[in-house]
Structures are given as structure tokens and as C-alpha cells.
C-alpha positions in Angstrom: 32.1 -37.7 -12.4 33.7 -35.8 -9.5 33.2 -32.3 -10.8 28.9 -33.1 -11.7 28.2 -34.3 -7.9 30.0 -31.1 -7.0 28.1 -28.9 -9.2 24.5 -30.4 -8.3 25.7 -30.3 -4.7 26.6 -26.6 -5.3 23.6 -26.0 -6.4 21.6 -27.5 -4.1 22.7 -25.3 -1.4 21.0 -22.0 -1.0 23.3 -18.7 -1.8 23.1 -16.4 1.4 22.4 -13.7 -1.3 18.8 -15.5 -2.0 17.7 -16.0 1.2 13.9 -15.2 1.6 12.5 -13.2 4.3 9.5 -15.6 5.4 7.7 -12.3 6.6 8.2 -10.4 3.2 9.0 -13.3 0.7 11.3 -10.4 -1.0 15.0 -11.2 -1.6 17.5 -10.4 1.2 21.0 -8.8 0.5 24.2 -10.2 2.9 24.6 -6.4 4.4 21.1 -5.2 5.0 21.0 -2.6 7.2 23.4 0.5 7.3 26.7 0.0 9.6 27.0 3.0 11.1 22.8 3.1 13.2 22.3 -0.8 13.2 22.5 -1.2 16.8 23.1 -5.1 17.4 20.9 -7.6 20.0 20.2 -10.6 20.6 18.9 -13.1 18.2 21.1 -11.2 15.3 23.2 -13.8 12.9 26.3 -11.8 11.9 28.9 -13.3 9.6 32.8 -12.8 10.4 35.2 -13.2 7.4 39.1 -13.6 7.8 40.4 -11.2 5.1 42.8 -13.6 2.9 41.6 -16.5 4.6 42.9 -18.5 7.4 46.5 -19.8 7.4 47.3 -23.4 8.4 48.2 -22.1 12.1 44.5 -20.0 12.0 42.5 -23.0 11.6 45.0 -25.5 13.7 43.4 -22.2 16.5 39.5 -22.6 15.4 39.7 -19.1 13.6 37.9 -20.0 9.8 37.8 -18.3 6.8 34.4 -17.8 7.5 31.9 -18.5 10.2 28.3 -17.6 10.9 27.1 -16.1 14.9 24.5 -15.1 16.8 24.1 -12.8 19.3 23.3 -14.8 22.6 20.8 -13.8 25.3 23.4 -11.8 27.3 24.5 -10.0 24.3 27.7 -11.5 24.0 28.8 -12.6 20.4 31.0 -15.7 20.1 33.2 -16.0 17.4 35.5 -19.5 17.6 39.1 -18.9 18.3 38.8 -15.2 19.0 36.5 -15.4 22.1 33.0 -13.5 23.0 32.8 -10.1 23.7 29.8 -7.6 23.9 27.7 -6.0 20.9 24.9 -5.6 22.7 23.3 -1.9 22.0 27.0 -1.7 19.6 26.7 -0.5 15.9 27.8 -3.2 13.3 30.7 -0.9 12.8 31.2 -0.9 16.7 31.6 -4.6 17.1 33.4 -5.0 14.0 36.2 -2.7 15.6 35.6 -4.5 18.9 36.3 -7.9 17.3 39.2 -6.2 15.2 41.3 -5.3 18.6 40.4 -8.5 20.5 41.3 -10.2 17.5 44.5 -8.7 17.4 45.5 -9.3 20.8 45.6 -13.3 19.9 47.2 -12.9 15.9 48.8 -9.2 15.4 48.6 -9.3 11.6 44.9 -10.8 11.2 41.9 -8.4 9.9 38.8 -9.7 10.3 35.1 -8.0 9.3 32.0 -8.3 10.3 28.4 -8.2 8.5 25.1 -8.8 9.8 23.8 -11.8 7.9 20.3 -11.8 9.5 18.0 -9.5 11.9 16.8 -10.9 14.9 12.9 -11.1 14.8 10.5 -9.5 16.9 7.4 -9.4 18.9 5.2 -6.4 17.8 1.4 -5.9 18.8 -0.5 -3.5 16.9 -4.2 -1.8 18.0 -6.4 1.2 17.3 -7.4 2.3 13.9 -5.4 -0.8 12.0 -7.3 -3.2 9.9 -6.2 -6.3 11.7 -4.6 -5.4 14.7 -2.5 -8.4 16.6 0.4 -9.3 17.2 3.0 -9.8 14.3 6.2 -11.3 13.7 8.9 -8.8 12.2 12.6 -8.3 12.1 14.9 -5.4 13.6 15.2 -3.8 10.6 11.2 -2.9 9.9 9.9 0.1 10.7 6.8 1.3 12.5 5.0 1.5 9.1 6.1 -2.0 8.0 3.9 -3.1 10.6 0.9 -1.3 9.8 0.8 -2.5 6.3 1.5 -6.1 7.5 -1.9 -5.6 9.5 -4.0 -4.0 6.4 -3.0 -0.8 6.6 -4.6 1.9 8.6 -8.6 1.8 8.7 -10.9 4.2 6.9 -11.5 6.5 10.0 -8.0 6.3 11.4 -5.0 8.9 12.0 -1.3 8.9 10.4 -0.5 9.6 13.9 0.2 7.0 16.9 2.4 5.9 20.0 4.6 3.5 20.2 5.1 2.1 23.8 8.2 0.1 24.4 8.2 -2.6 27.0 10.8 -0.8 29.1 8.2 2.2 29.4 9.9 4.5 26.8 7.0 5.9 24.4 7.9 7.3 20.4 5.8 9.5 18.9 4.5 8.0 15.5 3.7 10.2 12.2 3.2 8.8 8.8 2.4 12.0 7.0 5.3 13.1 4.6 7.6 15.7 5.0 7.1 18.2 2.9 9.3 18.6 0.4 10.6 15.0 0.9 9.2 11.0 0.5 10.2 10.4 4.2 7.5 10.2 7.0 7.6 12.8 10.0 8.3 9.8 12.5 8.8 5.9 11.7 10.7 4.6 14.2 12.1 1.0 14.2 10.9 -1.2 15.9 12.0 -3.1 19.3 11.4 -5.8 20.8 7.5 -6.8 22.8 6.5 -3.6 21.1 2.9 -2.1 21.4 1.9 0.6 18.2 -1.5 2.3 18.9 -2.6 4.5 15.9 -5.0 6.7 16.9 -8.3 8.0 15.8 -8.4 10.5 13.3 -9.6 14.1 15.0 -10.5 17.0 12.7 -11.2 14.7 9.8 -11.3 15.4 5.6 -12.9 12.7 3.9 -11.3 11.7 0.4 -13.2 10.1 -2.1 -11.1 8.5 -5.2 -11.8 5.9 -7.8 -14.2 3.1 -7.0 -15.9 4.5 -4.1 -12.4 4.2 -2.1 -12.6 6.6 1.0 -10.1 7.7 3.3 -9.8 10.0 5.9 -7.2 12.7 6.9 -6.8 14.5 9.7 -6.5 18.5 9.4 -3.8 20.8 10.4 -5.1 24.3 11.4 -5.6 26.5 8.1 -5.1 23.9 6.1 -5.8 24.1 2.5 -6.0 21.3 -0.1 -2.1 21.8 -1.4 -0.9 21.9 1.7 -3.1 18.9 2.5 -1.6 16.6 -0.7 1.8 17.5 0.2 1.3 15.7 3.5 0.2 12.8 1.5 3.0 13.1 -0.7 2.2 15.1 -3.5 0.2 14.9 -7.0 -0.2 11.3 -8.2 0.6 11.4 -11.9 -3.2 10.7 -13.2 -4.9 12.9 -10.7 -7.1 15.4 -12.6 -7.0 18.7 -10.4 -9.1 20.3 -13.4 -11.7 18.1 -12.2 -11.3 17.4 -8.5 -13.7 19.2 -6.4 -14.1 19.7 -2.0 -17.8 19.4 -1.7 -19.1 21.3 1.5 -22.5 21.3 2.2 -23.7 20.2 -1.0 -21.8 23.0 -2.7 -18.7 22.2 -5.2 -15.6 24.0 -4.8 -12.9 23.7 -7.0 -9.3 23.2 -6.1 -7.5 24.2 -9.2 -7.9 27.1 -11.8 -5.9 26.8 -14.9 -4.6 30.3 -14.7 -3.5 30.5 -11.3 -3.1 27.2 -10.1 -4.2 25.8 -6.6 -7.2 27.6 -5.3 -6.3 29.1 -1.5 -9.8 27.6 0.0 -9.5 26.5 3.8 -10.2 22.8 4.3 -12.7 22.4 7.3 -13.2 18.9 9.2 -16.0 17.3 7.8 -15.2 18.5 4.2 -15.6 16.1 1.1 -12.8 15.7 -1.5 -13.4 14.0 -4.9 -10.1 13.0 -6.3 -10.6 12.3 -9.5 -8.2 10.3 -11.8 -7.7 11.2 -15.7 -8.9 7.0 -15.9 -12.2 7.4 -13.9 -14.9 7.7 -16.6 -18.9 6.8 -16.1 -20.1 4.0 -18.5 -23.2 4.8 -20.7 -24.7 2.3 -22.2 -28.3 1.1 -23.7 -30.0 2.9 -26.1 -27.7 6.0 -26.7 -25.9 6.7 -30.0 -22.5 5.8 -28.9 -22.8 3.4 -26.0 -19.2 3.6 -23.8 -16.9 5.6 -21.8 -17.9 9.0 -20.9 -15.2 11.5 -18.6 -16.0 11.9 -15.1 -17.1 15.3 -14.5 -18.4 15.9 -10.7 -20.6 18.4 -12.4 -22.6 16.8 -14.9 -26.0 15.0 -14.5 -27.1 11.7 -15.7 -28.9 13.8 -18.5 -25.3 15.1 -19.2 -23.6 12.1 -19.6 -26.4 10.5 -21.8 -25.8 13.6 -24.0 -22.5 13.3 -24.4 -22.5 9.6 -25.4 -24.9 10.6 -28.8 -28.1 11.1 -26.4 -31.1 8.4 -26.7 -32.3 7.1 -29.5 -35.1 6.4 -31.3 -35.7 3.4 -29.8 -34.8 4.3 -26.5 -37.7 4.5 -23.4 -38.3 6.5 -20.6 -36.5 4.6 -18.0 -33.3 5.5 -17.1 -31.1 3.9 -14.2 -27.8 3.6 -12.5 -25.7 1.1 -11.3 -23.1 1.5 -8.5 -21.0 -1.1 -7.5 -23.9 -3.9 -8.9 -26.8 -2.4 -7.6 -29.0 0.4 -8.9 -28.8 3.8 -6.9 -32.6 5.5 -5.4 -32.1 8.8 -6.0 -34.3 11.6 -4.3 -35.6 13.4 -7.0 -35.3 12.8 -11.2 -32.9 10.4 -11.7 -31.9 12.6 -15.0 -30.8 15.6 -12.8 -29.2 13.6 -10.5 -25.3 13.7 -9.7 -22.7 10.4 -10.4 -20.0 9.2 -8.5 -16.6 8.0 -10.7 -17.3 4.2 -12.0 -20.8 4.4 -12.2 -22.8 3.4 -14.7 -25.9 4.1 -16.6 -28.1 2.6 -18.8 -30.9 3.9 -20.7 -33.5 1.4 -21.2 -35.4 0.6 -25.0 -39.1 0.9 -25.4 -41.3 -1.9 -24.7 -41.4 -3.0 -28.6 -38.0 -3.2 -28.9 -37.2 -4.8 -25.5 -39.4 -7.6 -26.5 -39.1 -7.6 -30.2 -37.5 -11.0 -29.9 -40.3 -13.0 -27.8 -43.1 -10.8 -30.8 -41.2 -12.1 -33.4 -41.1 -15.7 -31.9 -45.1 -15.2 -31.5 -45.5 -13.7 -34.8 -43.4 -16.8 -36.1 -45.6 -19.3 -34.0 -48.8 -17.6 -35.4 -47.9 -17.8 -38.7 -46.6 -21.0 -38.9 -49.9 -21.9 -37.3 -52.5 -20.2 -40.0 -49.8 -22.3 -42.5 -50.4 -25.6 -40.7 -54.5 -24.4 -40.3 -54.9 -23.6 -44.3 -53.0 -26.9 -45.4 -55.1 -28.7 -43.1 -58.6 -27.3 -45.0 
């Protein structure tokens, strides 16, 4: 009876290796930041262990097996039996050798270690080109760009560059565009405490267009061209169709990629267009075509195109022919037929007026006939 209370007590008690992050909701490890640039502060809960336990004489002093800290105000870290001492602005591996000598000076033969159980939490305001700027509760152990996505990410017409300003006056330049070569960002600092982030508006700016209308801007680097450009963004997704991606300047199409030589060298210039297109974005075709469904994206085909290729219209088929874009039908200047799509759009190719009515003439045909029937019986 003994050994099931201890069990369901056991496991009612929350393993320090589960504990949720109530910013992130994502599991927490025990060690999570790395030793040797984790510099400590206040509000940090540390956990100190007594390798091999304590003995009887250890606890008879207040030195446990294992005992949970925090970092006071002053930067001064408690630990019962050993004393405080400073970790203020000390690595975790600092103060671990820190506690290790003062340690010693009380119990020769003791090791102790120390591991930083939870990160002190933060007061970080965010402004500019953000979705939701505010201010924001975070931990030691975010980064610059942990904040930005916690406020919606960076707006439409907004840099990958910014300032952070600290509240002692020190400023840190901030530069989300990858490194070449690498998945790291130019400059994400952590963050500090009573932080202000201010990304900035985007100067020079490339417009990219991907799949559902989704636009975002980048800003140029001089003699820029469009590899150079998706290296800063981190590469080539996996379902990006180069093939098929164009720059449009000026109402002219310029591809970006030539199957025999690779990337085109053409120099991006700010207010340049870039269609991204995916190898899923398709336009739908539907009404009275031979084979109503998906049809590739092709930023060079017209509506007249695309019915083609989906069997072209049928017999039954009418003159009217219209598009839809994100539920409502696109005006175009012009004959709709000639007329250029964007990728998700879709267009339908209406029947004639016989066969969009042919059920309401065969209800009336129905009615009339059932009426001469009625009439003639009648006489």
C-alpha cells in the first residue's frame, strides 16, 4: 500500500526535464544554454548537486544533495551551507569554479556542480516594421529574432536590419539576413534586460511574390543579382521552380534561370518584382473545358493558354470567361482571354445559356406537359 501512494505521489510531481516554457510551450532541457557564454544575472534558478551526495556531517551543515537557487538582486547566489558569492556577469562555468573553491575552503574533499535550471525572464519592447510591436515577456536565452517572431514577424515593407538599444545606452547592430554559406543570421544578439529592438524600414526594396498572393519585401545590396539575393534568404527552398520564376520590371519578364547555364547574372534594381513560383502552385480551370482541374503555373501563359491546356472549351461552353482571386473575380484592362494570372487563381469558363438553364427548361417543359395531360383528360 506504501509503495502505490509513493508511486502516484511520484508521479504527481513534475520532472524538471518536462518543464514548459509558458512563453514557448516547447519542452525545456535541465542544462539549456551553453556553459562556457551563458553569462549569469539576476532572476536565474541554477541547480547545485553534491557529487555522491551528502554525508551525514554535510547535511548535519545544511549542504544537500541537491538544492535549487536563484540569483538575488545584487547578483549574489546563495547556496545553504556553502555561503553566497557573486555570479553576476560570471559564465555558468565561472560560478561553478567559484562555488567549487569556496566550497572547498569549508569541506576539502566535496565537488559540487552547478547547472542553470531556469533563465531569468525579461522585459523587451519591440517597434518599427514588426507586426505587433509591444512589449514582450522573454527569457535570457532568446535571441533578437525570438522576439520578432513572438510579435508576428517582420511586416510586409520592413528591413532584416535593426537596432537594439540597451537600457544602459549600449546600441547592437541587428541583421537577420543569412550568412552566406551558412543557416546563421549576420547579427542576433541576445537579449538583455528593459530592451528596446527597432527594425527598420526597408530602403532599396525587391518585392517577392510567392504562393497565395504572399508578398515580402527585401532590401538590396548594391549589384545585387537574384542568387546572391536567395542566398541572403537562405538559399533554394526545395519546391521552388527557378525554371519558372521570373523578375518582372516594367511589365517585362526576365527569367532567372536557364537550364544550360544555370542562374541568369541580371542586376536586381529596387522596385523590381520577383515571382517565386513553387512546383505546387497550379491555376484551377474549371467549367466547360475538356478536363476541368489543375493546370501548372506558368507566368507566361494567358487565360486562353490555360483553358487550352485543360482540353479547351467545349461544345457547350459560352463566351464568358472569368477569374477568381482570392474569392472575388479580377477586372482586367483589356480581353480577359489575353490576360496574365497570378499562382492560385482560378478560372472558369462559363456554359451557354441553354445549358446553364437546362434544368429550370426541363422543369417548365415538365410543368407544360403535365399540364396539356391534365387539359386533354379534362376534355
Amino acid at each position: 500500500m506504501l509503495i502505490s501512494v509513493l508511486i502516484l505521489i511520484a508521479g504527481s510531481i513534475p520532472s524538471p526535464l518536462l518543464l514548459q516554457n509558458p512563453l514557448t510551450s516547447e519542452s525545456s532541457v535541465l542544462e539549456l544554454a551553453d556553459r562556457s557564454t551563458y553569462e549569469l544575472g539576476p532572476g536565474d534558478i541554477v541547480s547545485v548537486v553534491v557529487e555522491g551526495g551528502s554525508s551525514q556531517i554535510l547535511l548535519s551543515a545544511g549542504v544537500y544533495p541537491w538544492t535549487e537557487c536563484t540569483v538575488g538582486g545584487d547578483g549574489y547566489l546563495s547556496v545553504s551551507g556553502i555561503g553566497a558569492l557573486s555570479v553576476n556577469g560570471l559564465t555558468i562555468d565561472e560560478a561553478q569554479q567559484s562555488l567549487q573553491r569556496k566550497a572547498t575552503g569549508y569541506y576539502p574533499s566535496i565537488r559540487v556542480t552547478l547547472s542553470l535550471f531556469e533563465p531569468r525572464m525579461l522585459r523587451v519592447s519591440l517597434g518599427g516594421m514588426v507586426v505587433e510591436p509591444g512589449i514582450y515577456q522573454l527569457t535570457a536565452l532568446h535571441r533578437v529574432s525570438d522576439a520578432i517572431l513572438l510579435a508576428g514577424g517582420i511586416s510586409t515593407y520592413g528591413s532584416r536590419r535593426g537596432t537594439m538599444y540597451s537600457d544602459c545606452g549600449d546600441t547592437l547592430f541587428v541583421d537577420l539576413n543569412i550568412c552566406p554559406g551558412s543557416v546563421s543570421y549576420v547579427s542576433d544578439p541576445f537579449l538583455t534586460n528593459n530592451v528596446g529592438i527597432i527594425i527598420d524600414v526597408c530602403q532599396n526594396p525587391v518585392y517577392l511574390l510567392s504562393t497565395a498572393n504572399a508578398m515580402e519585401t527585401r532590401e538590396l545590396q548594391p549589384q545585387e543579382n537574384f542568387e546572391s539575393l536567395l542566398a541572403r534568404m537562405g538559399g533554394v527552398s526545395g519546391d521552388l521552380s527557378l525554371l519558372d520564376s521570373r523578375i518582372v520590371r516594367d511589365e517585362t519578364l526576365i527569367p532567372v534561370w536557364n537550364q544550360a547555364e544555370g542562374f541568369i547574372n541580371t542586376e536586381l534594381l529596387p522596385g523590381d518584382t520577383i515571382f517565386l513560383v513553387s512546383l505546387r502552385d497550379s491555376i484551377t480551370v474549371g467549367g466547360a473545358v475538356g478536363i476541368p482541374g489543375y493546370v501548372p503555373y506558368n507566368p507566361e501563359s494567358s487565360v486562353l493558354d490555360y483553358v487550352i491546356t485543360a482540353g479547351g472549351s467545349i461544345s457547350t461552353a459560352g463566351s464568358r470567361i472569368t477569374v477568381q482571386r482570392n474569392g472575388r473575380e479580377v477586372e482586367f484592362d483589356g480581353d480577359v482571354e489575353n490576360a496574365r494570372l497570378l499562382p492560385g487563381d482560378a478560372v472558369n469558363v462559363s456554359y451557354n445559356w441553354f445549358n446553364r438553364n437546362a434544368a429550370m427548361i426541363s422543369l417548365l417543359t415538365s410543368v407544360v406537359s403535365i399540364g396539356i395531360t391534365i387539359y386533354a383528360l379534362s376534355n
